[in-house]
C-alpha positions in Angstrom: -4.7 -7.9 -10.7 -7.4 -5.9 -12.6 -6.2 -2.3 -13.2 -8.8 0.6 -13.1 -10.7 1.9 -16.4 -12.3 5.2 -16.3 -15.2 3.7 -16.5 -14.8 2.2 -12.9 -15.0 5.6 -11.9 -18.6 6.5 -10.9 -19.2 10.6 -11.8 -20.0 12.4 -8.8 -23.8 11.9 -8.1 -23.5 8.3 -9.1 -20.7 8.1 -6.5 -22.3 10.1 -3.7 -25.4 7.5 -3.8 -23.1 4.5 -3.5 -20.5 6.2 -1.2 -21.2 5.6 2.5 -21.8 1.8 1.6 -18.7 1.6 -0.4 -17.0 3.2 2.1 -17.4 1.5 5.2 -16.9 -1.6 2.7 -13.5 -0.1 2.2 -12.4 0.5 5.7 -13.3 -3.0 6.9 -11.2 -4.0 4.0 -8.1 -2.2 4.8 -8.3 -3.5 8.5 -7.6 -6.5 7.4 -5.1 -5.0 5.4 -3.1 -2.9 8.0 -0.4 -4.4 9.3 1.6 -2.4 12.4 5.4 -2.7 12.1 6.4 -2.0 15.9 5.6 1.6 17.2 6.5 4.0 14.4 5.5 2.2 11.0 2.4 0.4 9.8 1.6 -1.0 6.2 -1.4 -1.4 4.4 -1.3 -3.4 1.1 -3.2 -2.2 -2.0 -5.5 -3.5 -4.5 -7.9 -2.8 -7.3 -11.1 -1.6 -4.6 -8.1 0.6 -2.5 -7.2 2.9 -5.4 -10.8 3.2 -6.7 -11.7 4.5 -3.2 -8.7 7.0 -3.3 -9.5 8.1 -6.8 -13.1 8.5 -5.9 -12.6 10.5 -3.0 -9.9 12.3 -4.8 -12.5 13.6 -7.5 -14.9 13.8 -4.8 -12.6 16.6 -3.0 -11.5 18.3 -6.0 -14.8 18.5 -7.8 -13.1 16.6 -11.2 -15.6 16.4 -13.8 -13.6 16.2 -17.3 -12.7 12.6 -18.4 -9.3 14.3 -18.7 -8.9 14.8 -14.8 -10.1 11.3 -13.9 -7.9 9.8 -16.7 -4.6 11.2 -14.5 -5.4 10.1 -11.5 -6.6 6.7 -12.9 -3.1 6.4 -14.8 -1.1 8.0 -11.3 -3.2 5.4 -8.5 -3.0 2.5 -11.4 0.8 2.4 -10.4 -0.5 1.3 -7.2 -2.1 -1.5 -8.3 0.1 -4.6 -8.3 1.0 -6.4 -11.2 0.6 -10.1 -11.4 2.6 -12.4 -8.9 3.3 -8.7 -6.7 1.8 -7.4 -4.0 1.7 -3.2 -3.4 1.6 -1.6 0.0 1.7 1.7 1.6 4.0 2.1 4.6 3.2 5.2 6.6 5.3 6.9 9.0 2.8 7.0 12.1 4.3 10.0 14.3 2.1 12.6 15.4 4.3 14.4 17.6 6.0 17.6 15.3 9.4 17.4 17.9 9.4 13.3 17.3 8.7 13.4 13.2 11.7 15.9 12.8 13.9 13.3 15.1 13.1 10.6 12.9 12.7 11.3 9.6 16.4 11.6 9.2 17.0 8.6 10.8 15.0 6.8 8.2 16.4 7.8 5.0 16.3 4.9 2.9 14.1 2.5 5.2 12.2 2.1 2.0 15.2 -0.8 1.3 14.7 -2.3 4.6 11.0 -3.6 4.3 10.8 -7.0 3.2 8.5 -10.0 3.1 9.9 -13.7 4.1 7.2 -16.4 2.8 8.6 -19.8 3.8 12.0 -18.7 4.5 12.1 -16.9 1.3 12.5 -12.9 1.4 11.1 -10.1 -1.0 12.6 -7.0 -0.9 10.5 -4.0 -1.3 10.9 -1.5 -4.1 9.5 1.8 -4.3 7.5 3.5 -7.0 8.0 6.7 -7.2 11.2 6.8 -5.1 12.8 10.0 -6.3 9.7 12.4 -5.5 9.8 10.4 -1.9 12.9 10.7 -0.4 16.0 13.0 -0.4 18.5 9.9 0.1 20.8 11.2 2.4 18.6 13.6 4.5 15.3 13.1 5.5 12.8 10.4 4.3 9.0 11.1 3.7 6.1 9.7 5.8 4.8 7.7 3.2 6.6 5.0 0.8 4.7 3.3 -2.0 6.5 -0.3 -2.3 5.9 -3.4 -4.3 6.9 -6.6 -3.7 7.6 -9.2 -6.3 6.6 -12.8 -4.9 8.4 -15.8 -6.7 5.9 -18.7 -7.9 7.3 -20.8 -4.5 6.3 -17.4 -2.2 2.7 -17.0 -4.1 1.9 -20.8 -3.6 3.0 -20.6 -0.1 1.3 -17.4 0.5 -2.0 -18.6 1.8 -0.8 -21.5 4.2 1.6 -18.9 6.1 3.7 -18.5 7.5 4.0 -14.8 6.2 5.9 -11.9 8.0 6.5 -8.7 7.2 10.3 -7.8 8.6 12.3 -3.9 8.9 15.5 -4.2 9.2 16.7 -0.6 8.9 19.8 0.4 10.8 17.8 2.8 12.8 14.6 0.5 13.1 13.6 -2.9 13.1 10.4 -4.8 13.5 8.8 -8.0 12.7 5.2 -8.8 12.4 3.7 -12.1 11.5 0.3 -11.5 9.3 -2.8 -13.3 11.1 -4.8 -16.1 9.2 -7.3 -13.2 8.1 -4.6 -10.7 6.7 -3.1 -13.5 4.8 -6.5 -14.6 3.7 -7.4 -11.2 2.3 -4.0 -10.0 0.7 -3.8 -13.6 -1.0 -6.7 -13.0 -3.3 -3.6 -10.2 -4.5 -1.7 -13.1 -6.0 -4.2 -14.7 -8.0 -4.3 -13.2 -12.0 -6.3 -11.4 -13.3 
């Protein structure tokens, strides 16, 4: 997949005349995208569009106008982007209760190693990107993980045709979900080079 440029990144008034169109394009997108893992966890995979929105916004909010500024978080949200023959996600802790969050947090510690997807029988384990800053290993974990997953050539061709699930098996947690035709339709066009 395409990595972003600098020069994908639209300066602030350029931005703020495309930005409610892009935007809702964006959200539809990451419907299609989301993919709830039983009652606490949900995942949303990445792509080249995702991370331009989060950038955007992000220079949005902070008021970045120096090439410099944009350059770092092109380089940090580029990470994010997968790499040929992977797919990226976000998997987000989805606990809005203060009481609950500090009850499960420790119980997670590590899920991060329990998220895989199975593609005809064939599993991919997640890894994480930035796993040190995200988790204190034996205490707590955060409530957000940035994983890849790397797809074998058998898992990519297979991809499309399903079935595809996404499967936790933590110790603490488990939960299967099978993506729909449309998920798998969208977070296919992830596979193909570019």
């Amino acid at each position: 997949m395409r990595k972003l440029t600098l020069d994908d990144i639209k300066d602030l008034r350029e931005y703020e005349r495309e930005r409610d169109e892009f935007r809702r394009r964006v959200v539809e997108m990451k419907k299609r995208r989301r993919v709830q893992l039983g009652d606490l966890l949900t995942i949303t995979f990445e792509n080249t569009d995702t991370m331009r929105f989060q950038v955007q916004e992000m220079a949005r909010a902070e008021r970045m106008l120096t090439d410099e500024q944009i350059a770092y978080e092109v380089e940090t949200y580029n990470e994010l982007v997968p790499d040929d023959g992977e797919l990226s996600a976000t998997l987000f802790l989805e606990i809005d209760d203060l009481a609950r969050l500090h009850e499960w947090l420790p119980k997670l510690t590590r899920i991060q190693h329990h998220v895989h997807i199975d593609v005809g029988g064939e599993r991919s384990t997640a890894r994480e990107t930035d796993e040190a800053r995200l988790t204190r290993e034996d205490e707590i974990t955060s409530t957000v993980h940035y994983l890849k997953f790397a797809l074998t050539p058998a898992q990519q061709a297979n991809f499309a045709a399903g079935p595809v699930y996404i499967v936790v098996d933590h110790p603490s947690y488990q939960a299967t979900a099978e993506l729909t035709d449309e998920q798998r339709e969208e977070i296919a066009g992830d596979l193909v080079p570019g």
